[in-house]
ZAMARGU-4260 file (C-alpha; in steps of 0.2 Angstrom, whole numbers, plus 5000, padded with zeros to 4 digits):
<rodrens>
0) 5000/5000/5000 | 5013/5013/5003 | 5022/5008/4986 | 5003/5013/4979 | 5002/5029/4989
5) 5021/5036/4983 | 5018/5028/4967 | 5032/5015/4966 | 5033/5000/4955 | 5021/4991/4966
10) 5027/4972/4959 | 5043/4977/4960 | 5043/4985/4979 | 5033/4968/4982 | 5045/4957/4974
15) 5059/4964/4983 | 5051/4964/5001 | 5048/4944/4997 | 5066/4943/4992 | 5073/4950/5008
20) 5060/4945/5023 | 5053/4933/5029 | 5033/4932/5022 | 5021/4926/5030 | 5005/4921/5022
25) 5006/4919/5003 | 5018/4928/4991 | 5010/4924/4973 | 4994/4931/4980 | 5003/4949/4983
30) 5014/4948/4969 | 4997/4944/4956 | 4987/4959/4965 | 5003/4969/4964 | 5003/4965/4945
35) 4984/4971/4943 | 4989/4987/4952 | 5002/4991/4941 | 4996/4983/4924 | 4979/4989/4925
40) 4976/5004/4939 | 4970/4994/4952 | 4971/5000/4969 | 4979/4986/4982 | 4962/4982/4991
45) 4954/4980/4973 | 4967/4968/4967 | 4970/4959/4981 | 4949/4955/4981 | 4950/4953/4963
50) 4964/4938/4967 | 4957/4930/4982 | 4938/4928/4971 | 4949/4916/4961 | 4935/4919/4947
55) 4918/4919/4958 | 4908/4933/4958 | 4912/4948/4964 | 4899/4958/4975 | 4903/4975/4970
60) 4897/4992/4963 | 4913/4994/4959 | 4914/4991/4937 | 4935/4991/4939 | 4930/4972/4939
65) 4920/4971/4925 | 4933/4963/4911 | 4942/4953/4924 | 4928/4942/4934 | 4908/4940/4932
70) 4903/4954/4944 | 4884/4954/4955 | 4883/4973/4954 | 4875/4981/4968 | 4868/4994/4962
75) 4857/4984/4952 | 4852/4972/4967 | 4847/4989/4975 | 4836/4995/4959 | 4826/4979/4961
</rodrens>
């Protein structure tokens, strides 16, 4: 998140971090949402969601994830 804030090279920042301590919890996970931040404008909560819906739906009025995972919008729900 701070790489995202001072606009650094999010995957790289990531990738280096990985390289030097001790992770806990999965590294691919980060370095793919890391990828969507960089790659296509992601912000790191939106691409870590995007990653851990490992293609389910997404609840979300949110259209970032509109050409990357089938998305319940809920706005619509809330028109209904």
């Amino acid at each position: 998140m701070v790489a995202y804030r001072e606009e650094r090279d999010t995957e790289r920042v990531v990738a280096n971090v990985a390289a030097l301590l001790e992770v806990r919890g999965d590294v691919d996970t980060v370095l793919t949402a890391a990828t969507y931040v960089e790659d296509h404008g992601f912000t790191p909560f939106d691409a870590l969601h995007l990653v851990e819906s490992d293609g389910d739906t997404i609840v979300s009025s949110d259209e970032t994830y509109e050409s990357f995972a089938p998305r319940l919008d809920l706005k619509a729900v809330e028109d209904e």
